[in-house]
Structures are given as structure tokens and as C-alpha cells.
PAGU-126409 format. One line per field, with one value per residue (C-alpha): y, z, x; residue number from 1. Coordinates in Angstrom, 2 decimals. Layout:
PAGU-126409
py: (Y  ...);
pz: (Z  ...);
px: (X  ...);
pos: (NUM  ...);
end
This chain:
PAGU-126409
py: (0.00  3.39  6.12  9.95  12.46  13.94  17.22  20.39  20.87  19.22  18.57  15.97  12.15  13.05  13.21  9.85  9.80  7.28  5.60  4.06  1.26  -1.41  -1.38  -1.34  -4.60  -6.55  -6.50  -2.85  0.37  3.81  4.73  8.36  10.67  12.64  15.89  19.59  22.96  24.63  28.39  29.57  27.69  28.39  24.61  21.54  19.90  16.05  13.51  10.19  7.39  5.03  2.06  -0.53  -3.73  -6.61  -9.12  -7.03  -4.04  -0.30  -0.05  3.37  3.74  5.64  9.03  11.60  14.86  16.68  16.36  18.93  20.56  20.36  17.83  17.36  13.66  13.97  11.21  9.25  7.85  4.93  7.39  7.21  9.81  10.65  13.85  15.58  19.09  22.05  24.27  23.91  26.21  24.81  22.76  21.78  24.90  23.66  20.68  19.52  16.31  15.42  12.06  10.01  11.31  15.11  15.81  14.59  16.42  18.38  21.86  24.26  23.56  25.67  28.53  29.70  32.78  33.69  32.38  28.59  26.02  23.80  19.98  17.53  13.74  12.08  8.62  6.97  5.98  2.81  3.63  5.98  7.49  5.26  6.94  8.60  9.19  12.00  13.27  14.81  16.28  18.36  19.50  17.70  18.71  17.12);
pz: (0.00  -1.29  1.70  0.97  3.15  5.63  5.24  7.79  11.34  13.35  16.53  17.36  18.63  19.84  16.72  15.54  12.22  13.02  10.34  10.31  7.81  10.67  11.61  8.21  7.57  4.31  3.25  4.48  2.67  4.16  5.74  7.32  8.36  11.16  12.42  14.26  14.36  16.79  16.70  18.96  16.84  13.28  12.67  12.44  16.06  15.30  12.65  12.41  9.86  10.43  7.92  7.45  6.27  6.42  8.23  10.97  11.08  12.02  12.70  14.26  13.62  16.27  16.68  16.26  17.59  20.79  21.68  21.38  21.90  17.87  16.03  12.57  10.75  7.01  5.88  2.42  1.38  -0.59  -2.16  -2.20  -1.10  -4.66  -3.06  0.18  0.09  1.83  3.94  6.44  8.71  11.97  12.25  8.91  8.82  6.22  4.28  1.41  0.68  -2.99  -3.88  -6.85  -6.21  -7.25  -5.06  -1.88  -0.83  1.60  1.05  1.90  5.82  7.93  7.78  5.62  6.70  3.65  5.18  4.73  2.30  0.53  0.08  -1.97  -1.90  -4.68  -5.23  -8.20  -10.80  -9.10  -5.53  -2.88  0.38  3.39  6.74  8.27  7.95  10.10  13.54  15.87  19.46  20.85  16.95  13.62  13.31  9.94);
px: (0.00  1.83  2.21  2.25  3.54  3.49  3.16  3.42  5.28  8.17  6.04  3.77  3.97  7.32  9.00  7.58  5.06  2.12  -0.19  -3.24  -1.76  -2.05  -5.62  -6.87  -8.98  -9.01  -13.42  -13.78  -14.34  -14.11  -17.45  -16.55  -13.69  -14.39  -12.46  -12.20  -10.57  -9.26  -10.22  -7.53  -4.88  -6.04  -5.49  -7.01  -7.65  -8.41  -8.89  -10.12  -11.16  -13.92  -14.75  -17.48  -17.30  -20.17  -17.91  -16.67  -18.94  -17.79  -14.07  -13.28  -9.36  -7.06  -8.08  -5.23  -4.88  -6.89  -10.37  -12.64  -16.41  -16.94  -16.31  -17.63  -18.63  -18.04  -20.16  -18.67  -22.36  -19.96  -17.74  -13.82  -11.51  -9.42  -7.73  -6.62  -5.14  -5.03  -2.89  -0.13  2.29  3.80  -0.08  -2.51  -4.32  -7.11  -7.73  -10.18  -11.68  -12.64  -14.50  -15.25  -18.88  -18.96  -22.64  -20.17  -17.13  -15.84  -15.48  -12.07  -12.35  -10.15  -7.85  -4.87  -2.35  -0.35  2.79  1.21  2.49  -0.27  -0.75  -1.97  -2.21  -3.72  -4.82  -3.52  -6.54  -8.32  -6.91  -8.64  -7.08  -8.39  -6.51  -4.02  0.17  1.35  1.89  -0.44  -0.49  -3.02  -3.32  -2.41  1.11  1.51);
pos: (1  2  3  4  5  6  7  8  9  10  11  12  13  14  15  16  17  18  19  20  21  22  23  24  25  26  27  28  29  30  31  32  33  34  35  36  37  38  39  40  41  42  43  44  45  46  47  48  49  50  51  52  53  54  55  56  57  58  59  60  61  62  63  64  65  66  67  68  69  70  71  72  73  74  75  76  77  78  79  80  81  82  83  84  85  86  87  88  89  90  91  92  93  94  95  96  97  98  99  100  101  102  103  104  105  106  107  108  109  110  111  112  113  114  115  116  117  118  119  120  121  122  123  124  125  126  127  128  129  130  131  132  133  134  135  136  137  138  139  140  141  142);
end
């Protein structure tokens, strides 16, 4: 399975980059990513992947980043993540979700100072983006 990234800030897991590779289940199929922002911050608080398959039901996978009052469920409806991009400084400022479906996708989310860098992972035709590859703290680092 190819890994992108990451991209954005030093900090995070002390230093180490995590991925959700490991707890991915053969038979499943991305059912929802879920995240937050943190308004103090300008940057993106939390993000997490949950898949569904028949066999062995919803599979929440670890949860990266801080917890917080707000967070938001971006429901796939069986599409598949194509694209991630967005915005990053010290923290991922922003990000963007585009699926295979154009009626679901997830608009420009977040902020972007002009001193941020962008970001873009792409799925290679026939593949989709399933989780995460980065490190987190209280906020997604990168």
C-alpha cells in the first residue's frame, strides 16, 4: 500500500510519524472521516477514519490529535476519497476532501495565513485514500 507524506510541522507524537496502515482490515471500505478545528490555533484539532465492512462491522481507527467541543462527521455515502489538500504552517491549517462522487465532498475547511504552504495527496486511478500518515499532538502537526 503506497504512503504519501506527511506534510506540515516538526512537533507531534514526539517526533515519531504514526499511520493508520495497521488497523486497516481486508473486506472494508471507508465509511466516514471525522475531524475539528481549533479556533484559537487556526489549525485543524483532530482527525479520524472510520470504515465498514459486512464481516466485521464499524471499525473506528485511532483518533489523532486533541479532543474537542466540535467535532464534525463527514459522511462518504460509498464514495472514495481521490484527493486531500489544503494548507499547512507549523499545524494543517485547512484541508479539502474530494471524492469520486462530485454531489459529496468536503469543502475548503479551515484557515490559511499567507505564510502557509499547501498539500496535496492524490490517489492513483483505481486507488482511494483510506486513513491517516502524520503526527499529531493536541493539533495535527503534519
Amino acid at each position: 500500500m503506497p504512503v504519501n507524506g506527511p506534510s506540515g510541522g516538526p512537533g507531534g507524537n514526539s517526533g515519531l510519524t504514526v499511520s493508520d496502515e495497521d488497523f486497516l482490515s481486508a473486506g472494508t471500505g471507508l465509511e466516514r472521516v471525522r475531524f475539528s478545528f481549533d479556533l484559537d490555533h487556526q489549525a485543524l484539532r483532530s482527525i479520524q477514519f472510520t470504515h465498514f465492512g459486512n464481516d466485521v462491522g464499524i471499525v473506528d481507527l485511532p483518533h489523532h490529535g486533541g479532543f474537542g467541543p466540535e467535532e464534525t462527521d463527514f459522511d462518504l455515502h460509498n464514495a472514495h476519497i481521490g484527493r486531500i489538500s489544503g494548507t499547512y504552517d507549523k499545524f494543517v491549517t485547512s484541508i479539502e476532501i474530494e471524492t469520486d462522487n462530485p454531489a459529496v465532498g468536503l469543502p475548503f475547511q479551515g484557515f490559511s495565513g499567507d505564510t502557509s504552504a499547501q498539500y496535496t495527496y492524490e490517489a492513483p486511478p483505481g486507488f482511494e485514500i483510506v486513513g491517516f500518515f502524520g503526527r499529531s499532538g493536541d493539533l495535527i502537526d503534519r
